[in-house]
C-alpha positions as CSV (number, residue, x, y, z in Angstrom):
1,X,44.8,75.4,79.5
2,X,42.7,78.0,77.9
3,X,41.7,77.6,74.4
4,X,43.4,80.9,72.8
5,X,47.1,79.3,74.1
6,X,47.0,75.5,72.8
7,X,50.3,75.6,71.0
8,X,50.9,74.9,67.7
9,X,47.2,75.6,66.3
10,X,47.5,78.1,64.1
11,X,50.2,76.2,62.2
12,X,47.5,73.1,62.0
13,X,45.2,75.1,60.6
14,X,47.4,76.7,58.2
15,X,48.2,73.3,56.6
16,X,44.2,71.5,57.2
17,X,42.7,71.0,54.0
18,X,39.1,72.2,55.5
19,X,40.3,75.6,56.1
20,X,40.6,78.1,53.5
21,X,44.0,79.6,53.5
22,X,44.8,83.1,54.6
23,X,46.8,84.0,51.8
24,X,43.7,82.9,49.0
25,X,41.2,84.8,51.0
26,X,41.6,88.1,49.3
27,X,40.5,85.6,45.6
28,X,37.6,84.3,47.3
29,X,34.7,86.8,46.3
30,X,32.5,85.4,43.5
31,X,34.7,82.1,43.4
32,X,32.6,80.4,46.3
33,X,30.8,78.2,43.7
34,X,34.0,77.0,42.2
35,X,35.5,76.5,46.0
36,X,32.8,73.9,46.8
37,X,32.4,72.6,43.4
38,X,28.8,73.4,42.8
39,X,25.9,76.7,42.4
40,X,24.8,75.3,46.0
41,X,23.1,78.3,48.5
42,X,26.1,79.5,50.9
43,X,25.2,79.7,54.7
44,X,27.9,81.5,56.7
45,X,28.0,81.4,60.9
46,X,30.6,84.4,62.1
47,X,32.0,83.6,65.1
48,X,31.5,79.8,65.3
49,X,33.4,78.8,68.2
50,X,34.2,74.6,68.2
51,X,31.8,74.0,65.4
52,X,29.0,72.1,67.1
53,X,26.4,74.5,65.2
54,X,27.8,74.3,61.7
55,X,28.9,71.2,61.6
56,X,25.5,69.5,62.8
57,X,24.1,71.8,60.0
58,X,26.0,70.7,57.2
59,X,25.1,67.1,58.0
60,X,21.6,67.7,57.9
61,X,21.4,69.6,54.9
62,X,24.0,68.8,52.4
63,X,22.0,70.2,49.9
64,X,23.4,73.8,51.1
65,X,27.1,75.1,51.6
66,X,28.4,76.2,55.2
67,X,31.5,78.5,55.8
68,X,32.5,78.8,59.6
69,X,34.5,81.8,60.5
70,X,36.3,82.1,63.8
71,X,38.9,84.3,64.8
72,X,40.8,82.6,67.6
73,X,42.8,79.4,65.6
74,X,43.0,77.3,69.2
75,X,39.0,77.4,68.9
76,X,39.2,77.2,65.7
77,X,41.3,74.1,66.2
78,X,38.4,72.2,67.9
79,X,36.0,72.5,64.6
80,X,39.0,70.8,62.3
81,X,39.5,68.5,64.6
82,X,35.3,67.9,64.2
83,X,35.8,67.2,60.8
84,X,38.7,64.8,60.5
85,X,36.8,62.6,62.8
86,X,33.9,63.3,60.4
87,X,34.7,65.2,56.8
88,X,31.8,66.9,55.2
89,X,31.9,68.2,51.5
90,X,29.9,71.0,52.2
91,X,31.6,72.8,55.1
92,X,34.3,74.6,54.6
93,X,36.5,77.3,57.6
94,X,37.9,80.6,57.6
95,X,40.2,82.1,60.0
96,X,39.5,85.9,59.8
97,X,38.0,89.0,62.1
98,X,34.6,89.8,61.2
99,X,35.4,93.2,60.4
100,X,36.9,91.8,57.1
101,X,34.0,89.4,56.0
102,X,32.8,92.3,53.2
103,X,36.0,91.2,51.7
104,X,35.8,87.3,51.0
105,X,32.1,87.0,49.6
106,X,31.0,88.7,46.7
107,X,27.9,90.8,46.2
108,X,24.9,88.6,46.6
109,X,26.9,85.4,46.9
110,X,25.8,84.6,50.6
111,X,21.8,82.9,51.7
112,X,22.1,83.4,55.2
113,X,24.2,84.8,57.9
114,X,24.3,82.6,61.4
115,X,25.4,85.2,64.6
116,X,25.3,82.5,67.5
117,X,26.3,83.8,71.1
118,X,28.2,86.6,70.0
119,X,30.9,88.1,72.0
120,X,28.6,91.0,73.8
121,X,31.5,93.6,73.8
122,X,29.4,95.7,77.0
123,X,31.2,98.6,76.8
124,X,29.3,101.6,75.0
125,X,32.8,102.0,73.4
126,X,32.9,98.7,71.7
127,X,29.4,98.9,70.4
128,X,30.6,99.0,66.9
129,X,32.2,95.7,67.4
130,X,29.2,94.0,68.3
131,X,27.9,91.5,65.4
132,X,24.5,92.8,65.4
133,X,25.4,96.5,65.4
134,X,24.5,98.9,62.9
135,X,28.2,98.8,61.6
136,X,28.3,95.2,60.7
137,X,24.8,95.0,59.5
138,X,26.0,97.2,56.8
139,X,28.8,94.6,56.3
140,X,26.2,91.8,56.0
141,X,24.1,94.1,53.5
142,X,26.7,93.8,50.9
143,X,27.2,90.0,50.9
144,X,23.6,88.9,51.3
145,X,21.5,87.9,48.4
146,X,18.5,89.8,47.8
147,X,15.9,87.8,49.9
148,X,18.6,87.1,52.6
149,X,18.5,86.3,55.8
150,X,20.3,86.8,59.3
151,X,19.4,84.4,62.0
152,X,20.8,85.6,65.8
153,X,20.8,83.8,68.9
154,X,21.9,84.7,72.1
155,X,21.1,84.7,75.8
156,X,22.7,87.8,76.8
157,X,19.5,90.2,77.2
158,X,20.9,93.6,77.1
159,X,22.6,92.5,73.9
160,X,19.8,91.2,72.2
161,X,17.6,94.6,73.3
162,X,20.6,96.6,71.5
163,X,20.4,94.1,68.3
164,X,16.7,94.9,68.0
165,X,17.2,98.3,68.1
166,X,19.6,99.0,65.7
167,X,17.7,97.2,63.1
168,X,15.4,100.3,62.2
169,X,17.8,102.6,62.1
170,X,20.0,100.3,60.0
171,X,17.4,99.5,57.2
172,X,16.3,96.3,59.0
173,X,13.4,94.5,60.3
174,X,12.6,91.5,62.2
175,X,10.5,88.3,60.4
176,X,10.7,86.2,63.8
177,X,11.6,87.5,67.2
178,X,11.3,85.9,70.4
179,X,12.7,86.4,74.5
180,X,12.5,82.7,75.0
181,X,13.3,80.3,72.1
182,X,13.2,77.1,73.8
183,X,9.6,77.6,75.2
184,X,8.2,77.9,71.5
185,X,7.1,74.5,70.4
186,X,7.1,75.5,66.3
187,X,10.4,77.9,66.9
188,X,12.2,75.0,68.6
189,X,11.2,72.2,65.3
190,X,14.6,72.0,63.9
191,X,16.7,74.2,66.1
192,X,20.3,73.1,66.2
193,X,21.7,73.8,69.4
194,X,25.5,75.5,69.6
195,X,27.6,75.0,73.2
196,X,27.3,77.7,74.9
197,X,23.0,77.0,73.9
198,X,23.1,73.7,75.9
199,X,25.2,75.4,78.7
200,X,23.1,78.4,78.8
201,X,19.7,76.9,78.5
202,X,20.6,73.7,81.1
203,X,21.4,76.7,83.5
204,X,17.6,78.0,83.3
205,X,18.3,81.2,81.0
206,X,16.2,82.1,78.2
207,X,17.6,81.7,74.6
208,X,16.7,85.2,72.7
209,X,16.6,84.8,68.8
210,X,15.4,86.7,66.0
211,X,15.8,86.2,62.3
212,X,15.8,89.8,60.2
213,X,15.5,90.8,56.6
214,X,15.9,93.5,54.6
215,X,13.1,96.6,55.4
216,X,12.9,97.2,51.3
């Protein structure tokens, strides 16, 4: 059975406790502090998957808040099922397409932005809908604080050469960037490995990563 057609998942998530709901979403800008119940840095991962990634993060560092946004609620499902088996205060899940995350953070209210394994969309058509395009860097611009951060991994090449460069043209510019995270010794200290990492990297394929900042 393929994850997008478990039955019944979207109503789960619709009544789980560790998922945001839908119809609050459009109150959520600025309110983040009063959602986790503290002024604690907010780290968001688009596109999450089954939650190994954030969830692994929120348990080493509960001194920061994590929101996990997926689009598909069957693999969504997977990440609430994470946390009832083990509940963490600081990790909270939205259920939204990308396009709209402009629209639930505030100005300046988000740390750092996690893009892990992103849907590569390879047709030139659908370039706009890639996470690291031009387009949603723009999004990203106007939830980031200041000195924020947007940390990318992926081992899709041709993807990762079109993230690089659309960062210039997009007011963007890399702080770290390397073709082959996992042979980087000081990289690799405190890398939290997602799925489709373990998958991709057992299988002999280079993880690319970069992490970007503002240019000014």
């Amino acid at each position: 059975m393929r994850l997008r057609n478990v039955t019944g998942s979207r109503e789960v998530i619709a009544e789980s406790r560790f998922v945001v709901r839908e119809e609050t979403l459009k109150d959520c800008p600025g309110t983040w502090g009063q959602i986790f119940g503290n002024d604690r840095p907010i780290y968001v991962e688009i596109g999450m998957g089954k939650g190994q990634f954030i969830h692994t993060m929120a348990k080493e560092h509960p001194e920061i808040n994590y929101v996990g946004v997926e689009k598909y609620s069957t693999v969504l499902l997977r990440a609430v099922q994470k946390m009832e088996l083990e509940e963490l205060p600081n990790l909270k899940f939205i259920r939204m397409d990308a396009e709209e995350i402009a629209e639930v953070f505030g100005p300046g209210e988000v740390a750092k932005i996690y893009l892990n394994f992103s849907d590569p969309w390879p047709k030139d058509r659908h370039a706009k809908r890639r996470l690291p395009s031009r387009e949603f860097l723009a999004r990203y611009d106007k939830i980031l604080a200041k000195d924020g951060r947007i940390e990318f991994k992926t081992d899709n090449r041709p993807l990762f050469d079109f993230a690089v460069e659309e960062l210039e043209p997009a007011g963007w510019k890399a702080e770290v960037l390397t073709y082959d995270l996992h042979a980087d010794p000081v990289l690799m200290e405190g890398n939290v490995c997602t799925e489709y990492e373990e998958k991709f990297s057992a299988m002999g394929n280079p993880i690319c990563k970069y992490v970007i900042c503002r240019s000014n």
